[in-house]
MDAnalysis code that builds the backbone (N, CA, C; Angstrom):
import MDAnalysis as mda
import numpy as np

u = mda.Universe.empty(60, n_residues=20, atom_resindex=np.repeat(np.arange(20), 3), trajectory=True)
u.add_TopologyAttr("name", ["N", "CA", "C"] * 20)
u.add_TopologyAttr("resid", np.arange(1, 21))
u.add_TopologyAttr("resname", ["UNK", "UNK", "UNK", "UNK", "UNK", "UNK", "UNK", "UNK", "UNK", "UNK", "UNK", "UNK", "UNK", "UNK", "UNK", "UNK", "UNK", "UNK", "UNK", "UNK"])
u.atoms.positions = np.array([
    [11.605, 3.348, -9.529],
    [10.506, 3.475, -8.546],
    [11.109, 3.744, -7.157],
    [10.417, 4.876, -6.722],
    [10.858, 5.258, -5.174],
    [10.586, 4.197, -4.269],
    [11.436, 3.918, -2.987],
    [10.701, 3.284, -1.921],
    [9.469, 3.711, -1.517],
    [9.714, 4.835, -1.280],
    [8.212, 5.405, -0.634],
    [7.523, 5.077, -1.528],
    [7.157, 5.514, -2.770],
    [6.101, 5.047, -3.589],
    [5.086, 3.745, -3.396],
    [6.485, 2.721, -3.275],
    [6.283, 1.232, -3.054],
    [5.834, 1.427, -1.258],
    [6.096, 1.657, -0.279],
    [5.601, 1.932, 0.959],
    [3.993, 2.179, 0.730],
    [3.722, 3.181, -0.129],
    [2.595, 3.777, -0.223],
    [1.808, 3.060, -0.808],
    [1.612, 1.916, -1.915],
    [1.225, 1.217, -2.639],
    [0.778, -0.049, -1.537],
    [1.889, -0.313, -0.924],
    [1.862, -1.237, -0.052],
    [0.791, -1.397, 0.763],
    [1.093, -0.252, 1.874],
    [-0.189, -0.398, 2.619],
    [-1.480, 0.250, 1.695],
    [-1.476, 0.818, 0.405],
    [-2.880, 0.737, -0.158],
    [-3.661, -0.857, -0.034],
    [-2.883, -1.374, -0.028],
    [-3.055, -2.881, -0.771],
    [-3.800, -3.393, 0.480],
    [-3.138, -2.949, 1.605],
    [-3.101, -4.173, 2.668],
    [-4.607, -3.110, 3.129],
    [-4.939, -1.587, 3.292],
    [-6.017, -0.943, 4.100],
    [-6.717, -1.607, 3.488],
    [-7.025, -1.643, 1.950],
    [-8.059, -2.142, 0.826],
    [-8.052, -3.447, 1.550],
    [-7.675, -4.473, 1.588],
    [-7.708, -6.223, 2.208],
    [-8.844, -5.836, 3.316],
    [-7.817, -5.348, 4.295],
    [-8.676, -5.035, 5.671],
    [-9.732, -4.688, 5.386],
    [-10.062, -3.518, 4.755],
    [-11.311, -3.207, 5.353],
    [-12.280, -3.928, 3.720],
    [-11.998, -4.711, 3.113],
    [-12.945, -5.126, 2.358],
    [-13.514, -6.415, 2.766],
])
Protein backbone atom coordinates (compact mmCIF):
# COMPACT_ATOMS: atom_id res chain seq x y z
CA UNK A 1 0.00 0.00 0.00
CA UNK A 2 1.17 3.46 -1.16
CA UNK A 3 1.54 6.31 1.34
CA UNK A 4 -0.47 8.43 -0.62
CA UNK A 5 -3.16 5.98 -0.87
CA UNK A 6 -3.16 5.84 2.99
CA UNK A 7 -2.95 9.96 2.96
CA UNK A 8 -5.99 9.77 0.82
CA UNK A 9 -8.01 7.33 2.87
CA UNK A 10 -7.05 9.29 5.76
CA UNK A 11 -8.44 12.44 5.31
CA UNK A 12 -11.55 10.52 3.60
CA UNK A 13 -12.12 9.39 7.05
CA UNK A 14 -11.56 12.50 8.92
CA UNK A 15 -13.86 15.03 5.87
CA UNK A 16 -16.62 12.12 6.40
CA UNK A 17 -16.30 12.72 10.67
CA UNK A 18 -16.44 16.46 10.06
CA UNK A 19 -18.94 17.01 8.10
CA UNK A 20 -21.30 14.17 9.40
Amino acid sequence: MSYGAIAITFKSLIMGLAFH
